[in-house]
C-alpha positions in Angstrom: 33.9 43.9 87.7 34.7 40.3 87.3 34.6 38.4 91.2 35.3 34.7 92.2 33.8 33.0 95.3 35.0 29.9 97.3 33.1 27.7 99.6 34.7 27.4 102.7 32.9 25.3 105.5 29.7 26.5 103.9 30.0 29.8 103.4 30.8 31.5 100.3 33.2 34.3 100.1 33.1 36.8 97.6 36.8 37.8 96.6 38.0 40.2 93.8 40.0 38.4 91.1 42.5 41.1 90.9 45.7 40.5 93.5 48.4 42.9 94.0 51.0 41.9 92.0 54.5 41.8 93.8 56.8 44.7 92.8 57.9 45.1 89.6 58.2 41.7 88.4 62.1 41.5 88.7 62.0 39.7 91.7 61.0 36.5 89.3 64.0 36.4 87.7 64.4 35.9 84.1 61.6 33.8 83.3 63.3 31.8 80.0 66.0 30.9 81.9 63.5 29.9 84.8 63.4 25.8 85.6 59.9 24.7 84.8 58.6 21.6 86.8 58.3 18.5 85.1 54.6 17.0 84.7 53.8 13.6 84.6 53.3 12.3 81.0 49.5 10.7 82.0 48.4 14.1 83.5 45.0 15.8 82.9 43.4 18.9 83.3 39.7 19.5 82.6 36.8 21.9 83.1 34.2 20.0 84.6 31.3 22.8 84.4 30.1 24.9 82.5 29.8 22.5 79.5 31.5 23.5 76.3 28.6 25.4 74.6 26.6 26.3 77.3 24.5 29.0 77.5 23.7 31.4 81.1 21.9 33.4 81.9 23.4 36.6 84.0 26.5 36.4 83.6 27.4 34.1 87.4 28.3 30.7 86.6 30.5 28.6 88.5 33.3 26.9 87.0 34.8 23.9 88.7 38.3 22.7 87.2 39.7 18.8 87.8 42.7 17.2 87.2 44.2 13.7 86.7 47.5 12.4 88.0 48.9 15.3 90.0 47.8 17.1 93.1 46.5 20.4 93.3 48.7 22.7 96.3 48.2 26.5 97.2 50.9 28.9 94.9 54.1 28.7 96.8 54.0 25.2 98.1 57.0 22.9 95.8 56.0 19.5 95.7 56.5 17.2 92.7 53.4 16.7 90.7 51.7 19.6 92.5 50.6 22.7 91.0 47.5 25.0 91.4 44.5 25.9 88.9 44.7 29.2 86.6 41.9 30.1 84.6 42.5 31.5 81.4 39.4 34.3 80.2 38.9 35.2 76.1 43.0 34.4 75.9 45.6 32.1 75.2 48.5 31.2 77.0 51.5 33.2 76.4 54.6 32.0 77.1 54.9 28.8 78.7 58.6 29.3 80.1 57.0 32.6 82.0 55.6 32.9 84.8 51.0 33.1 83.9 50.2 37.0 84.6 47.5 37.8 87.1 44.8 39.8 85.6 41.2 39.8 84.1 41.7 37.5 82.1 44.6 35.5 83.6 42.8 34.5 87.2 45.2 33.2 89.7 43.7 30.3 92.3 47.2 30.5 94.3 44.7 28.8 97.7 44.0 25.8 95.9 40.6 26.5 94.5 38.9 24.0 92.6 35.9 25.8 91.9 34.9 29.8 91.5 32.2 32.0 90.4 32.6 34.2 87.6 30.6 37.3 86.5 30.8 37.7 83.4 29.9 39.9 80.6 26.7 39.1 78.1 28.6 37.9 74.8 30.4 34.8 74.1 33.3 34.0 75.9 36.1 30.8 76.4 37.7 29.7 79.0 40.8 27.4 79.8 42.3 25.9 82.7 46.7 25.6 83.1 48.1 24.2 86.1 51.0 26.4 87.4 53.5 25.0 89.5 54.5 27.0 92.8 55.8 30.1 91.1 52.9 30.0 88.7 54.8 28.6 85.4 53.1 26.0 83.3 54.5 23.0 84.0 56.5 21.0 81.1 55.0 20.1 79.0 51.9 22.6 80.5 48.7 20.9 81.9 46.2 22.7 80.4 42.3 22.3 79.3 40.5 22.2 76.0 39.1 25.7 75.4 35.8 25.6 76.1 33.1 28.4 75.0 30.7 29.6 77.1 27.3 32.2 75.9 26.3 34.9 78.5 22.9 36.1 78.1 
């Protein structure tokens, strides 16, 4: 079972990845009709560790996500420029007019995480970062990370 952890005053807390989703999706609306929040034009997401390449040992890493040129704020919170970090595991991004799904390999940082730990399988995997906005839709144009690929051993 894949788990993050987040350092809060010190102490790390081990959390599933999985959340309950809410209902049965309806409640979202019709997501290609949905208004997507403008990004700024200089913006910049990025995967500052693990290195592209790298190679652990285990299967825990830690993966700490940045961004330039817009704020990071917990899912829910509408600000411009704002948005929260969604790592993307062995996929691509689907549709960026819909809302990012929340499941192994779509893993939702809706408290405004910068950083998690990831147990991983041994194999190779990649991984990418998109910035969702409060309602978790890619921003427009999205604000995403080069896919980066990472060895487990």
């Amino acid at each position: 079972m894949m788990r993050t952890a987040v350092i809060a005053a010190g102490a790390v807390l081990v959390l599933p990845l999985l959340l309950p989703s809410p209902g049965n999706g309806q409640e979202q609306g019709n997501a290609d009709t949905a208004h997507r929040s403008k990004a700024p034009d200089d913006a910049h997401a990025y995967i500052l560790w693990p290195r592209d390449g790298a190679v652990v040992s285990g299967g825990k890493l830690w993966v700490r996500m940045g961004l330039q040129n817009m704020g990071v704020a917990p899912a829910g919170v509408a600000q411009p420029d704002t948005g929260h970090h969604h790592l993307l595991v062995d996929t691509d991004l689907g549709n960026p007019g819909e809302p990012i799904p929340n499941d192994r390999q779509h893993l939702h940082f809706g408290g405004g995480q910068t950083e998690a730990r990831l147990d991983l399988p041994p194999g190779r995997h990649t991984l990418q970062m998109v910035l969702g906005d409060a309602d978790h839709v890619p921003h427009d144009p999205p604000v995403m990370s080069q896919k980066i690929t990472v060895t487990v051993r």
